[in-house]
N, C-alpha and C positions, 0 to 999 in steps of 0.2 A: 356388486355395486354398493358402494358408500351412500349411505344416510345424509343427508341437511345436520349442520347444527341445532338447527332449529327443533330436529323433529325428538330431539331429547336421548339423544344418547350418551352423553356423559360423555364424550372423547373431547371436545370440544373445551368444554368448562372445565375440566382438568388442565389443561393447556393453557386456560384463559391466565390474562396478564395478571397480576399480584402485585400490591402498594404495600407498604410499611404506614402505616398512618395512627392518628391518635381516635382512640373512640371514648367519647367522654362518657361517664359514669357518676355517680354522686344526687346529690340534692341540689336544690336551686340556692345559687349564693353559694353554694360548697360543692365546685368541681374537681372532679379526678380522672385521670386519664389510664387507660392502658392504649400501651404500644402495640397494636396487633398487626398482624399479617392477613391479610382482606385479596378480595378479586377486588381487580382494576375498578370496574362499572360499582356505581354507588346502586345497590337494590339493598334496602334497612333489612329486608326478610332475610339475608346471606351471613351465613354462620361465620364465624372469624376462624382462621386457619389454627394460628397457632399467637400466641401472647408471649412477646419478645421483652417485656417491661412495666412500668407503670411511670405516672408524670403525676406528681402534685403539685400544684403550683401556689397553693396556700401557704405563706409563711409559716413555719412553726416557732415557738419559744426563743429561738436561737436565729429567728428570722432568714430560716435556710427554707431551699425547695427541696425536693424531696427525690430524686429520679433513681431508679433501678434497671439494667440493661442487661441481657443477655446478650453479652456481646458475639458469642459464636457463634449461635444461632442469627443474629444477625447477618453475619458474614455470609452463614451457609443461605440466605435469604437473598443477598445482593448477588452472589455468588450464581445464585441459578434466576437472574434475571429483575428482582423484586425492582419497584420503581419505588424512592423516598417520598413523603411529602414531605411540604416547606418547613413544617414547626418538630416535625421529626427529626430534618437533615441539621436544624437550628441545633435540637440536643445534644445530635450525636457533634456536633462539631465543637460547642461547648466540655464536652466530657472532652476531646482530643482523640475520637474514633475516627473521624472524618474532619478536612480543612475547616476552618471555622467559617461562615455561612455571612456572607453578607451583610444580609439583614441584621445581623449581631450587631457587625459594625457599628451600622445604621442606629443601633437603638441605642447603644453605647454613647456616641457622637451627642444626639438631642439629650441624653438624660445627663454629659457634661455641661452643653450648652444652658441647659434649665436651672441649673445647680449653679454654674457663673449668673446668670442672672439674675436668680434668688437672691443669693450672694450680695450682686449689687445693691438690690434694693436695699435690703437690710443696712448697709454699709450708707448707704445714701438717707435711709432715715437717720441713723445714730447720728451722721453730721447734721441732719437741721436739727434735732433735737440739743445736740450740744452746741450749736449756733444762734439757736432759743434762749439757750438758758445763761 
């Protein structure tokens, strides 16, 4: 006769589901990310499997982000089941590992929209200013 999960025999939590997800890292005002490989259920006390990458999202000098990917271990990750999250499936689709994500779209889209608008304004000031003068 088989054991409960519950009652702590490891068969269980070996089995349990597995996320790709970000776990941030760093000082307050200066975040950093690794890409790890976690069980499904959020409990903070659960070790990280294995570390598939890292995400800086801090400009540097050259005002680039910063990302590093294990892509095979990736694969071998999705491969036996792992679930992506959102800002994950976002990178990989940005690098060209996976379709590009939506939400990219989405963010794409409003930061043209804001930049034509900007745009306007400025252009709209310079004419009353040279309608001033």
């Amino acid at each position: 006769m088989s054991l409960p999960p519950a009652s702590g025999t490891g068969r269980y939590f070996a089995k349990a589901a597995k996320s790709i997800r970000l776990i941030r890292q760093g000082c307050t005002n200066r975040p950093f990310f690794h890409i790890s490989v976690t069980h499904r259920r959020r409990i903070n006390s659960q070790p990280v499997i294995e570390q598939l990458g890292s995400y800086d999202p801090m400009p540097n000098i050259n005002n680039e982000k910063l990302v590093a990917l294990n892509l095979e271990r990736i694969k071998y990750w999705l491969g036996n089941g792992a679930h992506i999250s959102t800002p994950v499936a976002e990178l990989l689709g940005l690098s060209g590992f996976l379709p590009i994500h939506p939400r990219s779209y989405m963010t794409a889209w409003r930061n043209r929209r804001t930049e034509r608008e900007n745009l306007a304004k400025l252009e709209a000031e310079k004419a009353k200013e040279t309608a001033s003068t």
